[in-house]
Every structure is written in structure tokens, then in C-alpha cells.
N, C-alpha and C positions, 0 to 999 in steps of 0.2 A: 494891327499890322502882322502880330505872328499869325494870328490866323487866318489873313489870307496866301500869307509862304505857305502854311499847312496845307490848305486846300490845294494850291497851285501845284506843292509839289505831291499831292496825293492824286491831282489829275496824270501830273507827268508819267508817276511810277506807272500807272495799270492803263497801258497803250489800249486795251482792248475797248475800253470805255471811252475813250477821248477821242477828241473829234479831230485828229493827226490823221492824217493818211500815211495807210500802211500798205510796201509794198508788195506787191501781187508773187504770192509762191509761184515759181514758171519750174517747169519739168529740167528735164537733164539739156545740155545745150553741149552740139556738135561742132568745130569750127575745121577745118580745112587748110592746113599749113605747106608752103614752100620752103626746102632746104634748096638753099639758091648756090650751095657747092656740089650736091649731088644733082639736084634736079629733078628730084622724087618730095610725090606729094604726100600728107598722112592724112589720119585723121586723128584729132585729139579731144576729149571732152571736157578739157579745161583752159580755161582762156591764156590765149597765147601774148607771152610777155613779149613788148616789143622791142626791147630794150638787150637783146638776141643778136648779135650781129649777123647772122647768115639763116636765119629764120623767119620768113615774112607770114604771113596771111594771103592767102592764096585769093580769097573771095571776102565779100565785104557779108556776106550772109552768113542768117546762126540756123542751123540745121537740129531738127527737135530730133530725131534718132538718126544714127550711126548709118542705116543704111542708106538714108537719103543723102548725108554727106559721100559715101562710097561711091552712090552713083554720079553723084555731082563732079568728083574727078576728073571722069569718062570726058565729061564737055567742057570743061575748066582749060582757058589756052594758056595758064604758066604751067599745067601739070602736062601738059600733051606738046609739046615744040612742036 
């Protein structure tokens, strides 16, 4: 019995070898925020807490660079009234 705890937990420690799926390194992630008392939108590279009273999420999309969210603004209808 101890040594199948050994094994088991020798599979566990070295993720690299074990047959777990690991998940996938993704690049830098853009998101696209509404301050719903100003009424101006940003852009932020870290995920937006929603637990924020007067800060929404503007779009439901994650944007891989900064300027592709920048442009996304321009046609976003809670950033433009």
C-alpha cells in the first residue's frame, strides 16, 4: 500500500510527466471597461472585478493587444451614447 501512495504521489508532484491536462499559456489579455458614472470607457489588461459597483464590462470579448481593444471603443454602443 505504501507503495502505491509513493508512486501516486510521485505521479502527482511532476505535472510534466502525467497524463493531467495542463492548461494552455495564453499571451497578455485586453478587456474593455464602463465607468457607468462617468461614462468613459478604458482599457485594462487585467480582469475586471465585478464586484465594482460603478464599473461594468463594456463587451463580453478578450482582446490579445491593447490596440485592438482601442479600436474596439470607436464601435462599442455603451462607450459611444
Amino acid at each position: 500500500m505504501k507503495r502505491v501512495l509513493a508512486v501516486l504521489l510521485g505521479v502527482l508532484l511532476m505535472p510534466e510527466s502525467s497524463g493531467f491536462a495542463q492548461p494552455a499559456k495564453s499571451g497578455p489579455a485586453f478587456y474593455v471597461v464602463l465607468n457607468s458614472l462617468t461614462k468613459n470607457c478604458t482599457v485594462v489588461d487585467k480582469t475586471p472585478r465585478t464586484d465594482t459597483p460603478n464599473i461594468t464590462v463594456a463587451s463580453d470579448t478578450i482582446y490579445k493587444t491593447r490596440a485592438e481593444a482601442e479600436a474596439a471603443i470607436k464601435s462599442l454602443r455603451p462607450c459611444n451614447p
